[in-house]
The first five atom37 places (N, CA, C, CB, O) and aatype in JSON, in Angstrom:
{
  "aatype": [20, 20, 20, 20, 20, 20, 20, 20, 20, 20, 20, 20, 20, 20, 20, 20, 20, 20, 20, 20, 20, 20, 20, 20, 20, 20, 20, 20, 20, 20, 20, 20, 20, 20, 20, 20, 20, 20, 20, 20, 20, 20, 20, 20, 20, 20, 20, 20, 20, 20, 20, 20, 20, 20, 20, 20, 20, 20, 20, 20, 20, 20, 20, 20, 20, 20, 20, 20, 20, 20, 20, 20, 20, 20, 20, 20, 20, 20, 20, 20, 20, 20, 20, 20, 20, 20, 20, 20, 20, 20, 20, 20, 20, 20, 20, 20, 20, 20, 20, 20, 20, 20, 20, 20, 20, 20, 20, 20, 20, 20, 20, 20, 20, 20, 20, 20, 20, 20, 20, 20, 20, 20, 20, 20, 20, 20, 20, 20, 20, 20, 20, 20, 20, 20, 20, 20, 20, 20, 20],
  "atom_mask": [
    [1, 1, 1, 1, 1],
    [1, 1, 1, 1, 1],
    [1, 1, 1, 1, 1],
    [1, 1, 1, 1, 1],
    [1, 1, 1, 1, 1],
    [1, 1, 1, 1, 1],
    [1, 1, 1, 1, 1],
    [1, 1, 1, 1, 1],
    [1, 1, 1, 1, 1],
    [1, 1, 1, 1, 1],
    [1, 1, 1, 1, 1],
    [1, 1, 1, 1, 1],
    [1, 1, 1, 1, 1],
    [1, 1, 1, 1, 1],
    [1, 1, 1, 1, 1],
    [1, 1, 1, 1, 1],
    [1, 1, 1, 1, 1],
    [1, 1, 1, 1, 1],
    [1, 1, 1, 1, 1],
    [1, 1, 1, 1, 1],
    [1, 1, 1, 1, 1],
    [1, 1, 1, 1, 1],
    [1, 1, 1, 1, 1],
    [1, 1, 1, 1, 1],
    [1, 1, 1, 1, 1],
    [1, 1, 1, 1, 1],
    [1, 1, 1, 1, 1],
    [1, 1, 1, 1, 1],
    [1, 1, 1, 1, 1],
    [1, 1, 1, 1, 1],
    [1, 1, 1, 1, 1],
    [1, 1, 1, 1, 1],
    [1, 1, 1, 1, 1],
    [1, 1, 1, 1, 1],
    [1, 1, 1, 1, 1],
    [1, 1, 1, 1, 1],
    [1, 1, 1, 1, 1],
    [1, 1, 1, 1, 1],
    [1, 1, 1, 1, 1],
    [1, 1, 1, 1, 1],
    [1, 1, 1, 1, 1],
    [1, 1, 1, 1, 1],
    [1, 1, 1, 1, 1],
    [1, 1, 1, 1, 1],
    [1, 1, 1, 1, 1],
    [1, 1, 1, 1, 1],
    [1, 1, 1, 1, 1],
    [1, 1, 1, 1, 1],
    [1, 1, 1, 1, 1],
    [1, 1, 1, 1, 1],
    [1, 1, 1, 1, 1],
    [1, 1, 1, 1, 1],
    [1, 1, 1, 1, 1],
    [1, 1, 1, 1, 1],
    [1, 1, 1, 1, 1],
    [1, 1, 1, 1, 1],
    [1, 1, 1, 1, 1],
    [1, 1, 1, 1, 1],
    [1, 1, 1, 1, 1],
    [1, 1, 1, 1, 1],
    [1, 1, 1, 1, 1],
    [1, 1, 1, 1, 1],
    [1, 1, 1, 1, 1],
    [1, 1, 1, 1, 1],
    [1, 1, 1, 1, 1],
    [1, 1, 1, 1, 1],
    [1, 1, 1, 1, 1],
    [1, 1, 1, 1, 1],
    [1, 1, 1, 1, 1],
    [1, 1, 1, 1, 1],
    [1, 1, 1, 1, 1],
    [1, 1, 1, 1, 1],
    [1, 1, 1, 1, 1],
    [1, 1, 1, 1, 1],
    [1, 1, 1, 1, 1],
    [1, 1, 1, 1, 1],
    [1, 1, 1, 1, 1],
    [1, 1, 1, 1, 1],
    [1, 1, 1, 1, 1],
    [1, 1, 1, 1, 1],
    [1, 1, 1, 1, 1],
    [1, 1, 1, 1, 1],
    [1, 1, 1, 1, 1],
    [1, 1, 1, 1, 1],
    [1, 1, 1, 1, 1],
    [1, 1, 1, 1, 1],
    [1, 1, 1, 1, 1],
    [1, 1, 1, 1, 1],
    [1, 1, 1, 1, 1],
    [1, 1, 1, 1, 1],
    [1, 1, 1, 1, 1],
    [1, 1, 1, 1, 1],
    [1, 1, 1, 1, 1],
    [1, 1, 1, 1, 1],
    [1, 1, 1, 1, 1],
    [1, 1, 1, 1, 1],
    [1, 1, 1, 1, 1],
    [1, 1, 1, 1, 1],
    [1, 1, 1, 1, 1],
    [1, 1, 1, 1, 1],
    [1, 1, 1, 1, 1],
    [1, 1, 1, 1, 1],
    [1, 1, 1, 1, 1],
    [1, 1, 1, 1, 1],
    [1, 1, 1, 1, 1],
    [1, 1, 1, 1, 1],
    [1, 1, 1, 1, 1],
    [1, 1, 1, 1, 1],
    [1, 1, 1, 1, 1],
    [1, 1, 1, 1, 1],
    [1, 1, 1, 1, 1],
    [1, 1, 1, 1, 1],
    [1, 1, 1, 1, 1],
    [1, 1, 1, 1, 1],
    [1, 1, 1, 1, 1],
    [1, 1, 1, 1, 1],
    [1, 1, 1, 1, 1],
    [1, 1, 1, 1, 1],
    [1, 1, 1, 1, 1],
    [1, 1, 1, 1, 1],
    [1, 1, 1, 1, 1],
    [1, 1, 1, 1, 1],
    [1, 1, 1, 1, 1],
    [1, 1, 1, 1, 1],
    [1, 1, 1, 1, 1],
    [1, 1, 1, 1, 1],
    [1, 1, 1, 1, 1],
    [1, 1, 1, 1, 1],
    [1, 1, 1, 1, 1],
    [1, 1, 1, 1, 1],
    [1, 1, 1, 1, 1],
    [1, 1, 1, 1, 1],
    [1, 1, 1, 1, 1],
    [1, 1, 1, 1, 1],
    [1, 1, 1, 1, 1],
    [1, 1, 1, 1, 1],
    [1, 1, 1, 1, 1],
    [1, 1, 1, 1, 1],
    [1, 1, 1, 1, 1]
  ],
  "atom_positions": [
    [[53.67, -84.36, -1.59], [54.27, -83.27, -0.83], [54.98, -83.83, 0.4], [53.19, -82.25, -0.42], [54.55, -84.85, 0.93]],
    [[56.0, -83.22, 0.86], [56.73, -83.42, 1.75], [56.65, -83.38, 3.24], [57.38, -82.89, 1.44], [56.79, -82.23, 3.68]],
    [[56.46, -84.28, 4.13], [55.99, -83.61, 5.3], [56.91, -82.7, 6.02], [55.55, -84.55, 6.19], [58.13, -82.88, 5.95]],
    [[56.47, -81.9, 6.6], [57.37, -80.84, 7.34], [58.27, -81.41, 8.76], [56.29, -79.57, 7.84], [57.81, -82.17, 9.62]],
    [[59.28, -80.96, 8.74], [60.01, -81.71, 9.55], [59.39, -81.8, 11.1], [61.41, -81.14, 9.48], [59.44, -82.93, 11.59]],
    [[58.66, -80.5, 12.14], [57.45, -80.53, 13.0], [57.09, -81.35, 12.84], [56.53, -79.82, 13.0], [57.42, -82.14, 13.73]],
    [[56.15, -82.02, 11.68], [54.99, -83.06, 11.81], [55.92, -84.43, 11.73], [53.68, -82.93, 10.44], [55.46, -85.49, 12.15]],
    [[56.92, -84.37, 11.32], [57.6, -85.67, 11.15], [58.1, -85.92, 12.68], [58.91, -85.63, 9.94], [57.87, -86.97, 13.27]],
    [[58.89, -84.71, 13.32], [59.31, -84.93, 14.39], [57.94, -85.62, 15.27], [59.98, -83.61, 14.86], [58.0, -86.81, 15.57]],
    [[57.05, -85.02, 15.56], [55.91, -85.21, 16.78], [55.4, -87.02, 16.41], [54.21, -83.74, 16.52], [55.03, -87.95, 17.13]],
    [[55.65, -86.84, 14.8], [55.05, -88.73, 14.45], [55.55, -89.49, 15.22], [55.44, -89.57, 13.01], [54.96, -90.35, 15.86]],
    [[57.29, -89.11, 15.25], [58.22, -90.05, 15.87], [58.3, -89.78, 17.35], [59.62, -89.97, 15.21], [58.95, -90.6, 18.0]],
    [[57.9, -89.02, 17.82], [57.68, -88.88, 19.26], [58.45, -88.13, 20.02], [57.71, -89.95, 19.82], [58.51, -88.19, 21.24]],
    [[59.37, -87.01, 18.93], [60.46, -86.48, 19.16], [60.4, -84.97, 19.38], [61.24, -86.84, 18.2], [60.57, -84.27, 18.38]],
    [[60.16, -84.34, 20.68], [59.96, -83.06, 21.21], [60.13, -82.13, 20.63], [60.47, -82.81, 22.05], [61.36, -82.11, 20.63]],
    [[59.7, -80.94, 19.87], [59.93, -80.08, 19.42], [60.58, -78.8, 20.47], [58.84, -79.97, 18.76], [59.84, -78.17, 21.22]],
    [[61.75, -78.59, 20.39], [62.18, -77.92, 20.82], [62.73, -76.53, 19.93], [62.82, -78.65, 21.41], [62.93, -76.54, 18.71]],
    [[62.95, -75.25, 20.93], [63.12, -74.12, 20.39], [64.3, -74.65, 19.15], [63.56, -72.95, 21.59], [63.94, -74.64, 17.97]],
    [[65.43, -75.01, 19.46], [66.63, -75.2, 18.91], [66.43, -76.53, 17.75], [67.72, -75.47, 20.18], [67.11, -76.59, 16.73]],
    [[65.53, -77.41, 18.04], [65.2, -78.4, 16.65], [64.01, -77.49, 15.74], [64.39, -80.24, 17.21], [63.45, -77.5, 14.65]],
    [[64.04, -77.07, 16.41], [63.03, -75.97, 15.03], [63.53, -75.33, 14.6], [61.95, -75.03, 15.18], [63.52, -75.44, 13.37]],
    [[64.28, -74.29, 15.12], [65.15, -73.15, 14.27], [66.32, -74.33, 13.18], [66.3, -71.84, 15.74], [66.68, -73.85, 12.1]],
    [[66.73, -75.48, 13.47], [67.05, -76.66, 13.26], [66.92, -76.74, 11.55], [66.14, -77.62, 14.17], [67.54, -76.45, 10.53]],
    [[65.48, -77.42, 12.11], [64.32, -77.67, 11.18], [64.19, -76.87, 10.21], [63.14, -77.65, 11.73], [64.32, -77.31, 9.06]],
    [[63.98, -75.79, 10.38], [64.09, -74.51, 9.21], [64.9, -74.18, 8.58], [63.96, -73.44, 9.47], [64.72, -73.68, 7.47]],
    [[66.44, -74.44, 9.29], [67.19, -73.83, 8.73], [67.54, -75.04, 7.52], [68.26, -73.25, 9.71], [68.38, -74.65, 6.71]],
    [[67.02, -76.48, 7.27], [66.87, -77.48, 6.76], [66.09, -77.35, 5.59], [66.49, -78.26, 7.56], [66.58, -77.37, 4.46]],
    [[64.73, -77.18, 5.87], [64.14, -77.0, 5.59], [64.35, -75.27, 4.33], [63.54, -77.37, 6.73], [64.14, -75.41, 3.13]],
    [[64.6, -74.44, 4.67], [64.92, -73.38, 3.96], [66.33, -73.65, 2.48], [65.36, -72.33, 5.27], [66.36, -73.17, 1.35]],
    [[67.43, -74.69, 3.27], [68.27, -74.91, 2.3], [67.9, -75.31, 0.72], [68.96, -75.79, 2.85], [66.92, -75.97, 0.38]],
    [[68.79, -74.81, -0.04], [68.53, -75.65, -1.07], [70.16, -75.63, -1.69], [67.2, -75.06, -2.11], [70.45, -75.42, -2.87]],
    [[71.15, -75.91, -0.54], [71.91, -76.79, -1.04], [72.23, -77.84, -0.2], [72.9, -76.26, -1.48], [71.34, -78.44, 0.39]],
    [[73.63, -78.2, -0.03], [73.52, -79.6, 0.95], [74.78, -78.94, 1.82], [73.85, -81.52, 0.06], [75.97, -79.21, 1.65]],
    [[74.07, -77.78, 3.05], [75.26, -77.39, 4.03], [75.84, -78.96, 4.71], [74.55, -76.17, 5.44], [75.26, -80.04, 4.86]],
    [[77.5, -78.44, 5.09], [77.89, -78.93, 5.66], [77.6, -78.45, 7.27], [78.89, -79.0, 5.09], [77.12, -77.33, 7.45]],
    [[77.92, -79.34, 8.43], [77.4, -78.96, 9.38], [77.75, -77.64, 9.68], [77.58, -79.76, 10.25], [76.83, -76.83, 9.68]],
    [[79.4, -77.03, 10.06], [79.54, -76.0, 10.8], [78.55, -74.62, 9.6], [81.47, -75.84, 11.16], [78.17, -73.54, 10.05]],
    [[78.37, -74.94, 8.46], [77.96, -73.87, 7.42], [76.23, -73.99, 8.02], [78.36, -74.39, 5.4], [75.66, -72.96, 8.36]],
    [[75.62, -75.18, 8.08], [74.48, -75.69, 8.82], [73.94, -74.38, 10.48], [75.18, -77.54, 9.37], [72.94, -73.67, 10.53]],
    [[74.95, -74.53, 11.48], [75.59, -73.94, 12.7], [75.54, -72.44, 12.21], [77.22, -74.57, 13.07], [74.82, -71.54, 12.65]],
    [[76.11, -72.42, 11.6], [76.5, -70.43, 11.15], [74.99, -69.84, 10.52], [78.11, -70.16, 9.35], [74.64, -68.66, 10.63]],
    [[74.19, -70.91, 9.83], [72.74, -70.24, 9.58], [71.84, -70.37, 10.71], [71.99, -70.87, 8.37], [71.4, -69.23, 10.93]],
    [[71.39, -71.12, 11.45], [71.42, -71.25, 12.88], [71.4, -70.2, 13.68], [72.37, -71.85, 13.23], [70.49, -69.43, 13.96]],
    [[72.73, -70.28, 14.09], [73.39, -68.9, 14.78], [72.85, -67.39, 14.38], [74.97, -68.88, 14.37], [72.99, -66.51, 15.23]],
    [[72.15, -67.01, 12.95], [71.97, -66.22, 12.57], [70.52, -65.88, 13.27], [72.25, -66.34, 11.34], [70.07, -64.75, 13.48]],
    [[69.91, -67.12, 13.58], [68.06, -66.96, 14.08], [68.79, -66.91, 16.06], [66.46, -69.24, 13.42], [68.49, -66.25, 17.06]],
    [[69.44, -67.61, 15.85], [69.49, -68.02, 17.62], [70.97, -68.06, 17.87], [68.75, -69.76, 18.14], [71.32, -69.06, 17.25]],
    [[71.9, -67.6, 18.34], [73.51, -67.11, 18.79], [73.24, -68.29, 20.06], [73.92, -64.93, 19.38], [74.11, -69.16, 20.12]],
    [[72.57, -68.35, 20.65], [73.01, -69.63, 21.31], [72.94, -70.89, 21.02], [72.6, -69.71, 22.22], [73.26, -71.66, 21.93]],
    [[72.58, -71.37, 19.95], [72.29, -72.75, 19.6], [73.58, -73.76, 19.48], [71.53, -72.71, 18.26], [73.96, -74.01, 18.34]],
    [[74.09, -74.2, 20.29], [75.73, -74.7, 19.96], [75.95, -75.85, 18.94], [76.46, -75.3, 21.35], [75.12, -76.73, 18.72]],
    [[77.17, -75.74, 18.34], [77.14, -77.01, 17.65], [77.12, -78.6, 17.99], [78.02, -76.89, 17.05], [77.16, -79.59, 17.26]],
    [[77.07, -78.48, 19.1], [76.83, -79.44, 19.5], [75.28, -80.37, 19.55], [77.35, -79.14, 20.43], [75.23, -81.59, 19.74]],
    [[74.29, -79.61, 19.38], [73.42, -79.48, 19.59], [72.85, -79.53, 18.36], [73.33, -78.7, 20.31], [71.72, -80.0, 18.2]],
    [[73.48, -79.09, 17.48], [73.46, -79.2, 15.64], [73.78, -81.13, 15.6], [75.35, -77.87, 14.58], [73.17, -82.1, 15.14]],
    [[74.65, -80.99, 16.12], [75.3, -81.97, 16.0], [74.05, -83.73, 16.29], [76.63, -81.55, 17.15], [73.78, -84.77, 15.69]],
    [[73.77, -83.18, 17.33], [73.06, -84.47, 18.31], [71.49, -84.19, 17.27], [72.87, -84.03, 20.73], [71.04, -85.14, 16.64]],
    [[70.99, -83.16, 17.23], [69.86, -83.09, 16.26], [69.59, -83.54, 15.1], [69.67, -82.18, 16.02], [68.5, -83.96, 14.71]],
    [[71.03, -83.44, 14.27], [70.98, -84.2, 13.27], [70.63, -85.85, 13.16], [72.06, -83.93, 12.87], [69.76, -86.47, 12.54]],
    [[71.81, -86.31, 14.11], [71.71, -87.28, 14.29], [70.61, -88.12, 14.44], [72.25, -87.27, 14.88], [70.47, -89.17, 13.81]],
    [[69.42, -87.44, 15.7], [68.28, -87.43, 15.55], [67.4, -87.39, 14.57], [68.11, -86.88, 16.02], [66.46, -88.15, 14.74]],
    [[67.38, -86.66, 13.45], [66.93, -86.87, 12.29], [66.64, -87.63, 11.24], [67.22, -86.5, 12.03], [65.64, -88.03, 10.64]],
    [[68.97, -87.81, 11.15], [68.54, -88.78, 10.76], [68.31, -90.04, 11.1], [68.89, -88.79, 10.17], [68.08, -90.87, 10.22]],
    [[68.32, -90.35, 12.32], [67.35, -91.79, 12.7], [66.2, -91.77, 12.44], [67.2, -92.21, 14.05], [65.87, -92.91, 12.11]],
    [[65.2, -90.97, 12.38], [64.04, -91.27, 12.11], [63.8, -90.82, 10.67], [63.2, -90.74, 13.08], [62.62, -90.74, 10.33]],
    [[64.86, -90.47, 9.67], [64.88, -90.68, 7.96], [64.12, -89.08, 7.63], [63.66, -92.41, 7.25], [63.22, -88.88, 6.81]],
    [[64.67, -88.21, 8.38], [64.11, -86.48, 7.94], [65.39, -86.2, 6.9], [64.07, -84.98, 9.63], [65.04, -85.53, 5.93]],
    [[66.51, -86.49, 6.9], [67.86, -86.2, 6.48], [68.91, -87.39, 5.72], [68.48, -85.75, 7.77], [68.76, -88.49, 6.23]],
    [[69.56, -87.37, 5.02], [70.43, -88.02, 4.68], [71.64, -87.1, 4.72], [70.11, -88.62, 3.54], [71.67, -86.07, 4.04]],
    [[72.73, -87.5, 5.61], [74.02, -87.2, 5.48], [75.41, -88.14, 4.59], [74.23, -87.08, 6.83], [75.65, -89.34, 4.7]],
    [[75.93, -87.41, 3.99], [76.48, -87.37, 2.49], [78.29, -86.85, 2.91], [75.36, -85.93, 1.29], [78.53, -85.77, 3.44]],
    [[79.45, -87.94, 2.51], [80.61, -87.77, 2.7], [80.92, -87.46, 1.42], [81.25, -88.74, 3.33], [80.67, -88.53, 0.86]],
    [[81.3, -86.75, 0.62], [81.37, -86.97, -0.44], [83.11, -86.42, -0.55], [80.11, -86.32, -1.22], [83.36, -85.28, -0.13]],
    [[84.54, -87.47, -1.27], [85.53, -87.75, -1.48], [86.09, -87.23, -0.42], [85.89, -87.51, -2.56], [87.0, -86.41, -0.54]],
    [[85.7, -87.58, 0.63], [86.46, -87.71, 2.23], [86.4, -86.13, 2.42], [88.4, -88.5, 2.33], [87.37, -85.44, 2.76]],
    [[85.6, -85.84, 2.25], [85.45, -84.0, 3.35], [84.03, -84.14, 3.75], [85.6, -82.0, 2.23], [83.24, -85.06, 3.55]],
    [[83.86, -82.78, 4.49], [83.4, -82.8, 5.88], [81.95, -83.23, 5.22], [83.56, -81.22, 6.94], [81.52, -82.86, 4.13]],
    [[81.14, -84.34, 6.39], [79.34, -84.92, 5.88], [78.85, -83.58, 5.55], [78.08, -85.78, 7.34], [79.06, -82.51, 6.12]],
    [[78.17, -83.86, 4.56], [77.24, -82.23, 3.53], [75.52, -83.25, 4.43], [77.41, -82.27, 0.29], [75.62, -84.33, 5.0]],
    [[74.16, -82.46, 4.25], [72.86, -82.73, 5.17], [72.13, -82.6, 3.67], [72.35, -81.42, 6.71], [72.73, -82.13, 2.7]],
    [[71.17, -82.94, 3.61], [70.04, -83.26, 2.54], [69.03, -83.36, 3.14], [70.11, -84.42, 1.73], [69.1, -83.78, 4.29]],
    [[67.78, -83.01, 2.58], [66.89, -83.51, 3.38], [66.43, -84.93, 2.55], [65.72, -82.37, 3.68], [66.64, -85.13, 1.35]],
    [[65.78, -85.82, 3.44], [65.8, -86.88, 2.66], [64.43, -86.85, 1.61], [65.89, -88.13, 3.63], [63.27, -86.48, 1.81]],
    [[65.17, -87.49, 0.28], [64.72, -87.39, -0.89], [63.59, -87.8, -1.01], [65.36, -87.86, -1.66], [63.24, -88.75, -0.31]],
    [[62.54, -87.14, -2.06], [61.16, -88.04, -2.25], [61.33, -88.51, -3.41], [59.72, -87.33, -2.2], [60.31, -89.03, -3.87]],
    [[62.47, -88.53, -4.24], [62.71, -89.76, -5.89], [64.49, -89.48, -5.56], [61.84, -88.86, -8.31], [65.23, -88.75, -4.9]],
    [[64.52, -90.4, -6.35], [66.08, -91.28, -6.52], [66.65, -89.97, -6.9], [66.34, -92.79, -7.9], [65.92, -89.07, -7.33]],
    [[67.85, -89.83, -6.76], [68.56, -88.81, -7.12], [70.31, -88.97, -7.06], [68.01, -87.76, -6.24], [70.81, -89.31, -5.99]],
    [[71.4, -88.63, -8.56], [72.47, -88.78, -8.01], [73.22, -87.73, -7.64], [73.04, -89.45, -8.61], [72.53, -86.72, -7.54]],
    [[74.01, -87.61, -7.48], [75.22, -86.46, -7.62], [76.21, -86.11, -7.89], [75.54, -86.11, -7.14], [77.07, -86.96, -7.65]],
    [[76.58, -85.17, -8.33], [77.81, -84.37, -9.25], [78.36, -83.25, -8.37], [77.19, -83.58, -10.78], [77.94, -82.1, -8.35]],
    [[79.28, -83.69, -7.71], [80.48, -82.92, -7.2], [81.29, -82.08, -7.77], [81.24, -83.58, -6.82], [82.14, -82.65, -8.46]],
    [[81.37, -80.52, -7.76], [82.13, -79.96, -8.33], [83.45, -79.74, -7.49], [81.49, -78.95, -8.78], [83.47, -79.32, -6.34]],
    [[84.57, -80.1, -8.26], [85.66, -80.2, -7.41], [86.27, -79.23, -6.83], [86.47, -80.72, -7.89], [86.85, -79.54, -5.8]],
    [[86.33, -78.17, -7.16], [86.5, -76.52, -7.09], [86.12, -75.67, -6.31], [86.1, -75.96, -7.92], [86.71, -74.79, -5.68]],
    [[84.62, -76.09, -6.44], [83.8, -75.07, -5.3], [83.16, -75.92, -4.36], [82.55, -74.07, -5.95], [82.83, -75.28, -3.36]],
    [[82.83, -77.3, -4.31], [82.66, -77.99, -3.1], [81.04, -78.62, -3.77], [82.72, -76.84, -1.47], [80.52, -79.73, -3.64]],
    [[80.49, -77.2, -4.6], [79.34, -77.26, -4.51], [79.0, -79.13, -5.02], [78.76, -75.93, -5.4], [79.73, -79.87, -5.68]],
    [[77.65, -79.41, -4.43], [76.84, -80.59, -4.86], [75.56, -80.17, -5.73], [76.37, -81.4, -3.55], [74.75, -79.33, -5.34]],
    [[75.45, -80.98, -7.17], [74.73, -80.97, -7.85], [73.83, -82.02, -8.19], [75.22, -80.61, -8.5], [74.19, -83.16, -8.48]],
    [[72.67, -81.63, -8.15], [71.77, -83.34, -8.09], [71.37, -83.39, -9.31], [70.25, -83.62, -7.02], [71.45, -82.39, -10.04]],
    [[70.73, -84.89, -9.87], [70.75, -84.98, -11.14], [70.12, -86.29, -11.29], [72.08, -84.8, -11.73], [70.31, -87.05, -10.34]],
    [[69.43, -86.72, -12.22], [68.6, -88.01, -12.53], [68.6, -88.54, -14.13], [67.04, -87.68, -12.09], [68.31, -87.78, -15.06]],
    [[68.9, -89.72, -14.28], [69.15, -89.94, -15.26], [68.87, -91.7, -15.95], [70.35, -89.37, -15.15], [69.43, -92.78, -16.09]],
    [[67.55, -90.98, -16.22], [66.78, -92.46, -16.91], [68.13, -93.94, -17.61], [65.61, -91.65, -18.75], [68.1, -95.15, -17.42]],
    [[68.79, -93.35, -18.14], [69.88, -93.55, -18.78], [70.47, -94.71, -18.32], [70.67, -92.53, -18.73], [70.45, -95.88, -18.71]],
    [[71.34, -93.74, -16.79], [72.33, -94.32, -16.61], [71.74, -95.04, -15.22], [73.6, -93.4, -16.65], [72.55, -95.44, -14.38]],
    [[69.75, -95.25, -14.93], [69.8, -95.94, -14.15], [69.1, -97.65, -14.82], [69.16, -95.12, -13.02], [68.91, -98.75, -14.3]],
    [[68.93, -97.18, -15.92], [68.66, -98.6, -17.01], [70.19, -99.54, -17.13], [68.18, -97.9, -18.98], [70.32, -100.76, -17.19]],
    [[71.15, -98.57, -17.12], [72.31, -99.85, -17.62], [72.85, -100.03, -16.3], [73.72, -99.44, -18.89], [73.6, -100.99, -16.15]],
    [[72.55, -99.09, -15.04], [73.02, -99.66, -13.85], [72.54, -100.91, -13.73], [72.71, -98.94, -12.74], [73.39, -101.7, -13.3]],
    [[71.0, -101.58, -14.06], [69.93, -101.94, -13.38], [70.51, -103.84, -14.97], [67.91, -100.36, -13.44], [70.5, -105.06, -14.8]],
    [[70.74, -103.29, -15.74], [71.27, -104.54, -16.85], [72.71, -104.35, -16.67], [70.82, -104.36, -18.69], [73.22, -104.91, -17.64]],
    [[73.62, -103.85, -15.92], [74.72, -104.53, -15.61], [74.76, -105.57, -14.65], [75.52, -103.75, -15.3], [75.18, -106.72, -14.75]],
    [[74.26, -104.99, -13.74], [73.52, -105.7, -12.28], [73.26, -107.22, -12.94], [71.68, -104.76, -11.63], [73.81, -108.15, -12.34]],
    [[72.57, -107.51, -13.97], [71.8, -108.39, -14.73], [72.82, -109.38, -14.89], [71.16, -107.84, -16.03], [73.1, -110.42, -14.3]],
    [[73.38, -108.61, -16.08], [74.68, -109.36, -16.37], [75.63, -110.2, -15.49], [75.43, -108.49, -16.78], [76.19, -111.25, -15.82]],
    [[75.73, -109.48, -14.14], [76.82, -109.86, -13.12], [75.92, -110.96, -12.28], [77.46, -108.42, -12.1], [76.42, -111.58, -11.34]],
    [[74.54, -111.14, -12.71], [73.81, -112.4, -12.03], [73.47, -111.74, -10.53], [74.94, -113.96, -11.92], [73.53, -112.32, -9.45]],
    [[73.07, -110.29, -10.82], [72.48, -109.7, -9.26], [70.99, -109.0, -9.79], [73.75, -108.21, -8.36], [70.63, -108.57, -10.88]],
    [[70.51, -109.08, -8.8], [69.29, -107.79, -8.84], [69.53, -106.89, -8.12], [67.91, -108.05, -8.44], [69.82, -106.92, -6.92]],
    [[69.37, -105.65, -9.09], [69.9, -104.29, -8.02], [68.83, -104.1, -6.95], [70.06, -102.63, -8.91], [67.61, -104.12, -7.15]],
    [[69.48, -103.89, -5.74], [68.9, -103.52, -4.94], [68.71, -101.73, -4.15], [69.33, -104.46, -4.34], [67.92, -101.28, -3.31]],
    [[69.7, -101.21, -4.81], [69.97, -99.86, -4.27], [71.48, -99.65, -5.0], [69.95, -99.79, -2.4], [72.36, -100.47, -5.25]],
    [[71.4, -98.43, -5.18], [72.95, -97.65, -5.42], [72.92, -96.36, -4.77], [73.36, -97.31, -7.08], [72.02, -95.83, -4.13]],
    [[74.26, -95.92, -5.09], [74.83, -94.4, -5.19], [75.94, -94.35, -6.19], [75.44, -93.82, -3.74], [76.91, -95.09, -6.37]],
    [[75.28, -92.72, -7.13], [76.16, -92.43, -7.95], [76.75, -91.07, -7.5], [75.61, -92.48, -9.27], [76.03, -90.09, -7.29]],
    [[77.79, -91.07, -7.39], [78.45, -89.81, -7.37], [79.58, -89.72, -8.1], [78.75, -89.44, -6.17], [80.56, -90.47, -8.14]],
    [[79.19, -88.18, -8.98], [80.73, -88.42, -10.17], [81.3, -86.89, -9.37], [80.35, -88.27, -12.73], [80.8, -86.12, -8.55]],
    [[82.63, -86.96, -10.13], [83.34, -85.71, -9.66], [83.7, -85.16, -10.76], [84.51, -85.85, -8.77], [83.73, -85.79, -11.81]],
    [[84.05, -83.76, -10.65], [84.8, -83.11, -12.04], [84.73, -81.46, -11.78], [83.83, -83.56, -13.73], [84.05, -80.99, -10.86]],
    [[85.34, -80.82, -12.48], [85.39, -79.23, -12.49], [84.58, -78.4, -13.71], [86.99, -78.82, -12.62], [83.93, -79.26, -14.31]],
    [[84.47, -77.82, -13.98], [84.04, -76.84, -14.9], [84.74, -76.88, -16.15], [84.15, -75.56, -14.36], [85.94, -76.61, -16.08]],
    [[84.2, -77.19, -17.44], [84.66, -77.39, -18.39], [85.78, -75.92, -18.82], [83.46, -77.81, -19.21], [86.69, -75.9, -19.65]],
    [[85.31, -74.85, -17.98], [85.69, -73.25, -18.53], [86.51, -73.67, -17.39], [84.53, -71.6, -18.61], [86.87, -72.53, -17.11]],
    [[87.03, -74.32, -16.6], [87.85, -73.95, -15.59], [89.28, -75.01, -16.04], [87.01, -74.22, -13.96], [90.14, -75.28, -15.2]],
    [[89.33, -75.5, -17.43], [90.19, -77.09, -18.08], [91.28, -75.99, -18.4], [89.36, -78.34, -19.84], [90.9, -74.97, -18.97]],
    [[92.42, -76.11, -18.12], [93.73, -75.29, -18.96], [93.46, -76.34, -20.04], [95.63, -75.22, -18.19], [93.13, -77.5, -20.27]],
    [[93.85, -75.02, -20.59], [93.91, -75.22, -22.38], [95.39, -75.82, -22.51], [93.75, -73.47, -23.48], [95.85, -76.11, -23.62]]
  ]
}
């Protein structure tokens, strides 16, 4: 189980404040990967004063102490995750922005024997593919 971002914050020695909690939750509650100002606008919904700026510096905070992974995905705006408890890749839909996560015994065996081949040991990747909706292909 995951520790809650509270208990993670206080481990690291990092003040719980009104605005990293409403923060925290609003993190914590996601289950997709807001981008910040979309991050800010749920926020805003618990607390109208919380500025983005403040979104901003919190994150950051985060992720230094590994609560978050922030994610560029084909040069638009960093999308927030919370950080993962198993490997995970992703599938970008080109259309709607949305991010789709995904794992795949598969394609992390021939990552791991290409690696081989090229005379490396994998040490870490990222997969991210892109594409649209098969119903969205002109015919």
């Amino acid at each position: 189980m995951r520790e809650n971002f509270v208990e993670a914050c206080r481990r690291h020695g990092l003040r719980i404040t009104g605005p990293r909690k409403i923060i925290a939750e609003a993190l914590s509650a996601a289950h997709d990967h807001p981008d910040v100002r979309e991050l800010h606008r749920r926020v805003m919904e618990r607390d109208p004063t919380v500025s983005l700026s403040t979104v901003y510096r919190t994150l950051r905070q985060f992720a230094d102490i590994g609560l978050i992974e922030q994610h560029t995905f084909d040069g638009r705006s960093v999308r927030i995750e919370r950080a993962p408890t198993a490997h995970h890749d992703h599938l970008i839909d080109t259309q709607s922005g949305r991010v789709i996560e995904f794992s795949s015994p598969e394609i992390e065996a021939l990552q791991i024997e290409i690696a081989r081949r090229l005379g490396y040991e994998l040490t870490g990747h990222r997969l991210e593919l892109y594409g649209r909706p098969l119903a969205a292909k002109k015919r």
